[in-house]
C-alpha positions in Angstrom: 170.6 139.7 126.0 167.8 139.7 123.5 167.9 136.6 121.4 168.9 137.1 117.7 166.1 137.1 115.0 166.2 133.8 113.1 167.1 134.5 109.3 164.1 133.9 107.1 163.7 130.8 104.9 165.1 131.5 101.5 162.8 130.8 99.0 164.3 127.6 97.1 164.5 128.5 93.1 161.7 127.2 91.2 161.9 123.6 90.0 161.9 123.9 86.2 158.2 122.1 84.7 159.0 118.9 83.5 157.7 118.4 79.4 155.0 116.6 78.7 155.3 112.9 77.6 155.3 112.1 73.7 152.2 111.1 72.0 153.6 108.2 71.3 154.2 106.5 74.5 151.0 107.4 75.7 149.5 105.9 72.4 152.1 102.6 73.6 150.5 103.1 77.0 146.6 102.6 75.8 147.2 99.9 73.3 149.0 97.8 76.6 145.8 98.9 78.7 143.3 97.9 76.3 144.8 94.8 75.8 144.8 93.9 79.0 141.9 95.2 79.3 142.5 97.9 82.0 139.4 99.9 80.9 139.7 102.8 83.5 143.5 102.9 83.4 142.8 103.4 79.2 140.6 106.2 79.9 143.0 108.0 81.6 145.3 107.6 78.7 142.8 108.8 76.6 141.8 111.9 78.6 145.9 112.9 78.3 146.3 112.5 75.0 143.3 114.2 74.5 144.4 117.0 76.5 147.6 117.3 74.1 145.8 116.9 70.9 141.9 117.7 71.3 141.0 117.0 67.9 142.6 113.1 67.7 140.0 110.9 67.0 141.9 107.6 67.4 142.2 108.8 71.4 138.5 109.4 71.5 137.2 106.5 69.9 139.8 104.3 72.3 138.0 106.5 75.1 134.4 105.7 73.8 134.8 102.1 73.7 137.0 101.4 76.9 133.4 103.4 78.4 130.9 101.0 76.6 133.1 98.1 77.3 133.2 99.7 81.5 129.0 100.1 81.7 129.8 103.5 81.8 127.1 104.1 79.1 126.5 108.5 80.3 130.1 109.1 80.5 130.7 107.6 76.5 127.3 109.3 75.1 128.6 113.1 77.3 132.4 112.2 75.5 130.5 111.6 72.1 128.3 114.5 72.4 130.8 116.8 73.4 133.0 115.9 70.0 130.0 116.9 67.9 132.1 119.9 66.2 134.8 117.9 65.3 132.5 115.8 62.2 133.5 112.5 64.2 130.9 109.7 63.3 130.2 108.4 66.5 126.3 107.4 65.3 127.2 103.7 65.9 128.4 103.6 69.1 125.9 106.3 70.4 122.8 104.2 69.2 124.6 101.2 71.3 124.8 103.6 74.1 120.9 104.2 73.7 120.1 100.2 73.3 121.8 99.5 76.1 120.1 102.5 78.1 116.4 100.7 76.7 115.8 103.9 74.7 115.0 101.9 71.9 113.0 104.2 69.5 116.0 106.5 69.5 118.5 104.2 69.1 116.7 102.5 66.0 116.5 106.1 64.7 120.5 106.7 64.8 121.2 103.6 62.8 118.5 104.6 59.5 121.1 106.8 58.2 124.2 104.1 59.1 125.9 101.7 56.0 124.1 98.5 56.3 126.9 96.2 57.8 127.0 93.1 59.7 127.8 95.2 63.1 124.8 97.5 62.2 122.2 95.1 61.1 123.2 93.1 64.1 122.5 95.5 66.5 119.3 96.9 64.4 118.3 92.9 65.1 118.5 93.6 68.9 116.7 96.6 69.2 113.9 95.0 66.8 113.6 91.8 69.2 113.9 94.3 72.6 111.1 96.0 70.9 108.9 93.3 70.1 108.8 93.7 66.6 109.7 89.4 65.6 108.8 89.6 62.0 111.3 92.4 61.2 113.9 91.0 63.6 113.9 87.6 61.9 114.1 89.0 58.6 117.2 90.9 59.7 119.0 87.4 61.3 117.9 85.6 57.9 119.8 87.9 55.8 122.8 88.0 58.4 123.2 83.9 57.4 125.3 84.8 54.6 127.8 86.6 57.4 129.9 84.4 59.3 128.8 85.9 62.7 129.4 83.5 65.8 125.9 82.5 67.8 123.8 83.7 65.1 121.9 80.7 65.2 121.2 81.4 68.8 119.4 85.0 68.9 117.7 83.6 65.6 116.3 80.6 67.7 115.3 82.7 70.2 113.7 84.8 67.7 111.4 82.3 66.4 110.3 81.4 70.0 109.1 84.4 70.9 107.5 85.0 67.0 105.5 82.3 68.3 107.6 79.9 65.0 109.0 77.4 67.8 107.9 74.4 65.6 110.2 76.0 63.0 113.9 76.0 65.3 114.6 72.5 64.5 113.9 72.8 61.3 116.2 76.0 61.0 119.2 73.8 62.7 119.1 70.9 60.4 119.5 73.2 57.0 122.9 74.5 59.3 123.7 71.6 60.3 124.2 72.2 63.7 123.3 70.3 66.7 121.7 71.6 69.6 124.5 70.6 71.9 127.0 72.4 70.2 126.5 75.3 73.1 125.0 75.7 76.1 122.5 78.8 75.0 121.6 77.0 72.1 121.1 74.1 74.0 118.9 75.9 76.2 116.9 78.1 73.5 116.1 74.6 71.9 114.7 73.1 75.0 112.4 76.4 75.2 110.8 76.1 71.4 110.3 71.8 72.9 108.4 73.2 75.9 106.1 75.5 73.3 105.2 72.8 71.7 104.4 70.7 74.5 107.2 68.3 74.3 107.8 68.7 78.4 109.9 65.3 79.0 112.5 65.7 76.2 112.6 69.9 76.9 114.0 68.4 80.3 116.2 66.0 79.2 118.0 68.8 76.8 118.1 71.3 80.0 119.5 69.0 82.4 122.4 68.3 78.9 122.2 72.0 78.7 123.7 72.5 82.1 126.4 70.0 82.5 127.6 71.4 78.9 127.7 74.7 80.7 129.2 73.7 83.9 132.1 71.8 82.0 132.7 74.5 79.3 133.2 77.3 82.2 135.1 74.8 84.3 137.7 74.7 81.6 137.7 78.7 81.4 138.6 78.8 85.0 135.2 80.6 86.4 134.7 80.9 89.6 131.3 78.3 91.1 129.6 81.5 91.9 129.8 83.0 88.6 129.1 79.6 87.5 125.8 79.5 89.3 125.2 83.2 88.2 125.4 81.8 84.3 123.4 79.0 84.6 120.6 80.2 86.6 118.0 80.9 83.3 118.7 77.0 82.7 117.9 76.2 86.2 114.8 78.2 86.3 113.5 77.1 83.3 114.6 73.3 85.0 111.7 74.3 87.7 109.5 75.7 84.9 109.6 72.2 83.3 108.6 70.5 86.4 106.1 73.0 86.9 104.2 72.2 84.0 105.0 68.0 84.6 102.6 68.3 87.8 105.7 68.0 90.0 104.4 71.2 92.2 106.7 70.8 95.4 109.6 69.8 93.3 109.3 73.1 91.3 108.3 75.5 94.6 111.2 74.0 96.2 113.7 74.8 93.5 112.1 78.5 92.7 112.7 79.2 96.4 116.5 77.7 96.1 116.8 80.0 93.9 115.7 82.9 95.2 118.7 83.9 97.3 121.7 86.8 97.8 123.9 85.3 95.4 121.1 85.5 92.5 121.3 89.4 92.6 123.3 89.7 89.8 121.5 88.1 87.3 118.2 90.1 88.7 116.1 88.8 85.2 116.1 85.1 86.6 115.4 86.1 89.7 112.3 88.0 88.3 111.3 85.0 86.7 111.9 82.5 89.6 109.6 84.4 92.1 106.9 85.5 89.6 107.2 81.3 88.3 106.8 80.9 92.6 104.1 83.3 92.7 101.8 82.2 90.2 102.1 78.6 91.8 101.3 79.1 95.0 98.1 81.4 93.5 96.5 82.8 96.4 97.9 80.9 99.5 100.5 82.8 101.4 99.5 86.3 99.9 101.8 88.1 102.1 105.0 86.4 101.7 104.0 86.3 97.9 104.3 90.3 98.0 107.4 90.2 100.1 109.0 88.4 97.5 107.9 90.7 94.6 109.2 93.3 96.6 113.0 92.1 95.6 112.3 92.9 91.9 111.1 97.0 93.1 113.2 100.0 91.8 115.4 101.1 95.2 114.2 104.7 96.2 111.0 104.6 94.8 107.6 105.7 96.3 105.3 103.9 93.9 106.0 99.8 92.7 108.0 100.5 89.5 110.6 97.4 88.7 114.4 98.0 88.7 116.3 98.6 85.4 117.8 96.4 85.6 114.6 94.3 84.1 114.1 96.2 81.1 115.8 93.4 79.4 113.0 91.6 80.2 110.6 91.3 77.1 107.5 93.3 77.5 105.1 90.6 78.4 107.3 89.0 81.1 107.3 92.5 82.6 103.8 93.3 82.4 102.6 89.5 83.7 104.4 90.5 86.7 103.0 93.5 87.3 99.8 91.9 86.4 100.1 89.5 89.1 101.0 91.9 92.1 97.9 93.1 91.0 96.2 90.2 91.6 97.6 89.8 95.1 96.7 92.9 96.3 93.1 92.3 95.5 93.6 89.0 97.0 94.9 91.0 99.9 92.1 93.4 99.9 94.5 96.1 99.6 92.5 98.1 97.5 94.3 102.0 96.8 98.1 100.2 95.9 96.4 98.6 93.1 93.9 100.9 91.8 97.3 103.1 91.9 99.6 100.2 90.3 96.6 99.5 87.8 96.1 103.1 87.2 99.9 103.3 85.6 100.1 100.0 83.5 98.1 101.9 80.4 101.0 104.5 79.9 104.1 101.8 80.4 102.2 99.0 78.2 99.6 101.0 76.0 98.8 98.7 73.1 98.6 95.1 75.6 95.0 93.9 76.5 95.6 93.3 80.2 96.2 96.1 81.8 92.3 97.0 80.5 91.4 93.9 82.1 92.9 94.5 85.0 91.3 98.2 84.8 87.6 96.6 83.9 88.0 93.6 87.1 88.7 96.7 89.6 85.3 98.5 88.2 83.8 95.3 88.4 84.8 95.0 92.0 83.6 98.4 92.8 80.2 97.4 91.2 80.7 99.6 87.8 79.8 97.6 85.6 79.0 99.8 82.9 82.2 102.0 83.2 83.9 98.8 82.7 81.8 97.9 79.7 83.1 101.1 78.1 87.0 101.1 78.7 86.6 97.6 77.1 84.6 98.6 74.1 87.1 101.5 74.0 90.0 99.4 74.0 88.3 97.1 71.0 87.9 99.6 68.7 91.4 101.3 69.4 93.4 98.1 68.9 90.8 95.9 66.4 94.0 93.2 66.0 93.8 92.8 69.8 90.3 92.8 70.3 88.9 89.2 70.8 89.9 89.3 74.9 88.5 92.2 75.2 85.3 91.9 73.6 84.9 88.7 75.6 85.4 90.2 78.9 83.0 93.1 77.9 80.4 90.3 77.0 80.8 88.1 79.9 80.3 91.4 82.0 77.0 92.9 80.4 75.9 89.1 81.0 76.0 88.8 84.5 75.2 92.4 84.9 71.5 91.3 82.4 72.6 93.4 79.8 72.0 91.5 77.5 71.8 93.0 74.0 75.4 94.0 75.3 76.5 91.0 75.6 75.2 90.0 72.0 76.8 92.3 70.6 80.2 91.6 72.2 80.4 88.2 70.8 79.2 89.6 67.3 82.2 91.1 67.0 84.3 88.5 67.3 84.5 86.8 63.6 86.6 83.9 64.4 84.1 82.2 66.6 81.2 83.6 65.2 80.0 80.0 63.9 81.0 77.9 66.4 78.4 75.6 67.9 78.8 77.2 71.3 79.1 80.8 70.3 75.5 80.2 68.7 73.9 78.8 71.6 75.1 81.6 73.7 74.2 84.4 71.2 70.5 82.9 70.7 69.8 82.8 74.8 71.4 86.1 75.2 69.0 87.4 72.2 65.9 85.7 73.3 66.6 87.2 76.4 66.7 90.2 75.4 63.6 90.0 73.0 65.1 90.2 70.1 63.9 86.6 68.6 64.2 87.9 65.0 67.5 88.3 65.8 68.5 84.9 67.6 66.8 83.5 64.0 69.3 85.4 62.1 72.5 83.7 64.1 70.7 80.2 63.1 70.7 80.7 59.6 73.9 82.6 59.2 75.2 79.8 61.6 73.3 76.8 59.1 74.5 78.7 56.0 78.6 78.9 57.0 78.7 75.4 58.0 76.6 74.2 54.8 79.4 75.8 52.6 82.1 74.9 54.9 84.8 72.7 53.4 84.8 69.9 56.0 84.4 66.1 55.9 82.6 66.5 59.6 79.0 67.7 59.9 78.9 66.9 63.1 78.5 70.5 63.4 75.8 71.4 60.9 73.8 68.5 62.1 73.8 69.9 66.0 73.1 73.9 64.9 70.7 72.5 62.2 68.5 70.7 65.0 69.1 73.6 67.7 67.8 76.2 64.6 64.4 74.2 63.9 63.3 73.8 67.9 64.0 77.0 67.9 62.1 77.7 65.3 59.2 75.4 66.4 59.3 77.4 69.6 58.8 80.8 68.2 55.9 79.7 66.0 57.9 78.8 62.4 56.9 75.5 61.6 57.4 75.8 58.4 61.0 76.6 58.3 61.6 74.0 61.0 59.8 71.3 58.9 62.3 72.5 56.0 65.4 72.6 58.0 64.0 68.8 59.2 63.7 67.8 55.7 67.4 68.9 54.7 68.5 66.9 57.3 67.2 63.8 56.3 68.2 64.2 52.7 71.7 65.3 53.3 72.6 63.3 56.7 69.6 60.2 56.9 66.6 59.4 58.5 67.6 58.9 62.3 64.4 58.6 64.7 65.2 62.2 66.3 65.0 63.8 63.3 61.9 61.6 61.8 60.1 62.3 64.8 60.8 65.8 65.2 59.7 66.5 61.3 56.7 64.5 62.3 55.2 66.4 64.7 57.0 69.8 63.3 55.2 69.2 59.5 51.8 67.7 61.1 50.7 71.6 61.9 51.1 72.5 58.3 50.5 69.1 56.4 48.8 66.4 57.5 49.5 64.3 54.3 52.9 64.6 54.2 53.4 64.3 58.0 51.9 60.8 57.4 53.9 59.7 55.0 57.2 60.4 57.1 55.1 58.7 59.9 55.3 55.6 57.9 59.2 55.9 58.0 59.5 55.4 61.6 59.4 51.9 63.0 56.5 50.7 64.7 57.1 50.4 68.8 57.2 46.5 70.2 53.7 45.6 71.7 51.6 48.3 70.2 50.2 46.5 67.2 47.6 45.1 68.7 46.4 48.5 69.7 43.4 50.0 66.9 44.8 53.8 67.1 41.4 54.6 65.0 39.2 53.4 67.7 41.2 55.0 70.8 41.0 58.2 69.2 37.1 58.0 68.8 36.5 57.5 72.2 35.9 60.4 74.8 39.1 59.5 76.7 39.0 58.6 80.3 37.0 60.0 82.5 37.5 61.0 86.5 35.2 58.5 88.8 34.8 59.2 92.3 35.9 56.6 95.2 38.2 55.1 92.0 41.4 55.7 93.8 39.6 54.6 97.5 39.5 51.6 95.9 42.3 51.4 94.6 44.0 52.0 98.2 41.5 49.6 99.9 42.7 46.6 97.4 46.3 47.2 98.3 45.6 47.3 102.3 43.6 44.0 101.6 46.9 43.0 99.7 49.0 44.4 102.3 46.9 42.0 105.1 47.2 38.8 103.2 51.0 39.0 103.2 51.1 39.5 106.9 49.1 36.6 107.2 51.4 34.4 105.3 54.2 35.5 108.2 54.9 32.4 110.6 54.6 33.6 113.9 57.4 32.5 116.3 57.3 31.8 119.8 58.9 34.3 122.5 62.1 33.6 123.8 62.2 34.1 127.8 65.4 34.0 129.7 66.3 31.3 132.2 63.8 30.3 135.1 61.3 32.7 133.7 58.0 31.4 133.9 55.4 33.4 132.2 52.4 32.4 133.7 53.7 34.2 137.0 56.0 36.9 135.8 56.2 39.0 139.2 56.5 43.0 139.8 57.0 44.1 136.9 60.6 45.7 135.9 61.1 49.5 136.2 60.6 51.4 134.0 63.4 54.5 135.2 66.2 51.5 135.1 67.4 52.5 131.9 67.7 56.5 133.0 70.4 57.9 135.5 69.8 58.3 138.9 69.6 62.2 139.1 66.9 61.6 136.7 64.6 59.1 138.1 61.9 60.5 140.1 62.7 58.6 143.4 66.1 60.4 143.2 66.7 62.2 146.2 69.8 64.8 146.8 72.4 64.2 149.4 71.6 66.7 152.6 74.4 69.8 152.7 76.1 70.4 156.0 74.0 73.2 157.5 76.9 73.1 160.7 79.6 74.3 157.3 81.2 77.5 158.6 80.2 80.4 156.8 83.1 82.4 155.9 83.6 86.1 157.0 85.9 89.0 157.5 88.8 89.8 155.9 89.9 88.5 152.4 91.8 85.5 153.5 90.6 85.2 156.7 89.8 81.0 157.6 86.7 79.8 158.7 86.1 78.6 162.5 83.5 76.5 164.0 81.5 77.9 167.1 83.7 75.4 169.6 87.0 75.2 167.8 89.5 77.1 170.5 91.1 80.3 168.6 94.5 78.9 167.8 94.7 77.4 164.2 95.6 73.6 163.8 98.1 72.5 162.1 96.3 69.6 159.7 93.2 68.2 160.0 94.4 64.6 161.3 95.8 66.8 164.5 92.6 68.7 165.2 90.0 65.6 164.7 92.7 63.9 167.5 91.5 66.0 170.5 87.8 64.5 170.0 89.0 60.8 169.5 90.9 58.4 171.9 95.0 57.2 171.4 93.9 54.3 169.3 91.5 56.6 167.0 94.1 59.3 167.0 96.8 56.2 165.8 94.6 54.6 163.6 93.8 58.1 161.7 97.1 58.9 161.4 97.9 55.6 159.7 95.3 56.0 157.2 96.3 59.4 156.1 99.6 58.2 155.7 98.4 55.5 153.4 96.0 57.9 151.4 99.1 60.2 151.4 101.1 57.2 149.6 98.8 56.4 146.8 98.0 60.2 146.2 99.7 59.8 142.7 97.4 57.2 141.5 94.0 56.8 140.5 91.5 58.2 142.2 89.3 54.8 143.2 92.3 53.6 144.6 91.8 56.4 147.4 88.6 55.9 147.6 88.4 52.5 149.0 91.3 53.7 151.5 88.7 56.5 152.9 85.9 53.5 153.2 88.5 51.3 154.8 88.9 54.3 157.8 85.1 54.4 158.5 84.8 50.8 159.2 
């Protein structure tokens, strides 16, 4: 029989769609996720209420923030951009978005057109200080005082560090009354204004403080001792910093390189500044672990040496001193295309800062350009005037070992704020002189002279040094005139010392006679010259060259010479014992003090002319004419057929005893052998 067909499968009725929850338990659902701060778990919330009600703002801002508050900084600026129809304000937490992304420009931009509250002037503070811009970010903190805002005290310390104000910090803390303990980061912000101003010892005392208050304040909040040792780790590299700069070397290299570890991942901006701290000590020993370790702080991915994001929180000159010193170890390492390419991109990523053009102008230098390096400085000078003075420095100090000279003048003339000093002076008159401009060098004395005559200081130590300098110069170059002047104002406004007396003496006798004698009467007369008639000496003709003077001379002291050798006793020889002089005997020879190979009665032991001469196959042993064709087993056995029972006994005894003292020195078996042949 055919088997029956199997009944289809019904189709089961469909299940009827359940409704959607109410808006309010969802709304119950966020609040008890955001308090416990279930951030993804809110977002979902969000995204269903959302998809009931599109237009509630309450459920998108509660999405925004649990986004922010997850890192998830693309996701909240796509849900704040996408809400743009709906008239939401979002400008506050989209310009946070942006800060936190490091696009900084933008983000200042948002909040122009925000209410000036304590949230937004806080944040406009940040951006200001990640931007560099410490005037307008401590004006911002100082009229947030008024707000009670918790660690406000703290970003304004860190302010006035980095606005170069350290000296003010404790200052600012005493009108608050607040102690530098009182936290941990302030704690530690304090201790870096000491360390500005040079107080090293107590910067480390408040460090060391700083941690323990750190390590007992997160012990009571129940953290974990890796997060712990995540927190602390600016303190503890700013712990090796300290040392660093106390002379304790290996105590700081040891502790950067602690540090430098797996577990430091996390906080990647102290591990930036433990291996570039590590770096810079070791300067150019161990170049190629040195790069390794820079290495850690590269952008994943990446062709060329960018650093990772994560270090954008690092100011601008941490991260450019970094770069600037991977620089530096690639020319160490003669590696010479990575950093013209690395030195080729800091202008665009730090365009107003001075070093990467010195890094650009050292490379020229390096590939014998001077001139081309001259100009990118010059360039930069005139660009940025305010940052100018390194600049113009490095140009000059280049045009002067290249010999351009004039160059190098006019470097330094550009620099007002060490225009007058003693040493500028001296360099711009040698560099002019060199360069034939003598008019000019003349000019830098006087202006030189003139500033420090009008110069509101007690010291002249100064004026007195350039006013000398100016009149030799002077005298040199054919003024006497002006250097007799410039010798008279000095002995009118500073006294007569003997330099000074002299030099006007001798400066002022090529132009008047008169008054140089009357100065000459000012000086005091030398010890044994009064007896001397000056009028007489200078009437004579002088002295005169006479032949055979000086053989003379040199005969006198040999006669000299002979009459002190007399006066030497003359001792009797000393002969050794049973000596007698009067019949000495052969006389010694004269070889005994050179070895035998080299005396000439040396003669050469005779070779063995019977020694087999060794031929056939490689490894084939030698035989003498008579020796029968089988080998012998030793040589004790084969000298035996030649030599009686007693020889044969006696030989065999000796090479046993030679045998036995084979592990000692080697006279030992030599007086063995010479024991045999008797």
């Amino acid at each position: 029989m055919a088997p029956k067909p199997k009944d289809k499968a019904k189709p089961s009725p469909a299940s009827p769609r359940q409704p959607p929850p109410a808006i309010e338990d969802l709304f119950t659902k966020l609040n008890s996720h955001i308090e416990q701060s279930e951030l993804k778990k809110a977002v979902r919330v969000a995204d269903q209420v959302l998809a009931i009600a599109p237009g509630d703002e309450d459920a998108l801002r509660c999405k925004v923030v649990a986004l922010i508050k997850n890192d998830s900084y693309d996701e909240a600026l796509s849900a704040i951009r996408s809400a743009k129809n709906l008239n939401f304000d979002f400008s506050f937490e989209e310009a946070y978005c942006l800060y936190k992304q490091n696009k900084l420009d933008e983000a200042l931009e948002l909040l122009k057109g925000q209410e000036r509250n304590s949230e937004t002037m806080l944040l406009e503070a940040q951006i200001l200080f990640r931007l560099g811009r410490m005037a307008e970010c401590i004006d911002v903190y100082q009229k947030l005082r008024k707000s009670e805002l918790d660690s406000l005290e703290i970003n304004l310390a860190a302010s006035l560090i980095l606005a170069g104000r350290s000296s003010e910090v404790q200052g600012m803390l005493d009108a608050q009354r607040i102690k530098p303990s009182s936290s941990y980061d302030l704690a530690f912000n304090t201790a870096c204004s000491l360390i500005e101003v040079n107080k090293y010892a107590e910067a480390e005392q408040l460090l060391q403080q700083a941690r323990r208050i750190g390590q007992e304040s997160l012990l009571d909040a129940n953290w974990a001792e890796e997060d712990i040792e995540i927190e602390l780790a600016p303190i503890a590299v700013q712990l090796a910093y300290v040392q660093q700069l106390l002379g304790r070397s290996d105590e700081a290299i040891e502790a950067y390189t602690e540090m430098i570890s797996p577990n430091l991942a996390d906080d990647l901006s102290s591990l930036a500044v433990a291996v570039n701290n590590l770096v810079a000590q070791r300067g150019p020993k161990e170049v190629s672990d040195s790069l390794k370790k820079l290495e850690l702080l590269k952008e994943q991915g990446g062709v060329d040496y960018r650093l990772a994001r994560a270090l954008d929180k690092l100011s601008p000159t941490q991260r450019e001193t970094i770069y600037a010193n991977r620089v530096l170890l690639l020319l160490h390492a003669n590696k010479m295309d990575q950093a013209r390419e690395l030195v080729s991109a800091l202008p665009a990523m730090f365009a107003d800062c001075e070093i990467p053009t010195l890094l650009q102008a050292s490379m020229l230098v390096r590939e014998k350009k001077p001139a081309k390096a001259e100009e990118i400085l010059d360039q930069f000078s005139i660009k940025f005037p305010h940052k100018s003075k390194i600049a113009l420095l490095a140009r000059a100090q280049i045009a002067a070992i290249s010999n351009h000279h004039q160059i190098a003048a006019d470097s330094l003339s550009r620099v007002p704020d060490i225009q007058h000093m003693p040493a500028t002076v001296a360099t711009l008159v040698a560099l002019k002189e060199r360069a034939g401009d003598i008019e000019g060098a003349s000019l830098v004395l006087d202006s030189a002279v003139k500033f420090w005559s009008n110069a509101m200081t007690e010291d002249t130590t100064k004026l007195t040094i350039i006013m000398r300098e100016a009149a030799s110069f002077k005298v040199r170059h054919g003024q006497e005139a002006e250097a007799a002047r410039l010798y008279e104002e000095l002995i009118k406004t500073h006294g007569s010392s003997i330099e000074v007396l002299t030099g006007l003496v001798s400066t002022i006798a090529r132009v008047d006679v008169e008054k140089a004698e009357s100065y000459r009467k000012k000086l005091k007369p030398l010890p044994g010259l009064r007896g001397i008639d000056v009028a007489s000496l200078e009437k004579t003709s002088g002295a005169k060259h006479v032949e055979g003077a000086p053989r003379q001379v040199a005969v006198e002291e040999g006669n000299k010479k002979e009459e002190k050798q007399k006066k030497k006793r003359k001792r009797k020889p000393r002969y050794p014992k049973g000596f007698d002089p009067a019949n000495p005997g052969p006389p010694p020879d004269p070889e005994r003090w050179l070895p035998k190979r080299e005396r000439s009665s040396y003669r050469p032991k005779r070779k063995d002319k019977r020694a087999a001469q060794v031929r056939g196959s490689q490894g084939a042993v030698a035989r003498e004419k008579n020796e029968p064709s089988a080998s012998s087993s030793n040589a004790a056995s084969a000298a035996a057929g030649t030599s009686s029972n007693a020889t044969k006994s006696a030989a065999s005894n000796v090479t046993k005893a030679a045998a036995g003292k084979g592990a000692s020195h080697s006279n030992q078996s030599s007086k063995s052998k010479k024991k045999s042949r008797r």
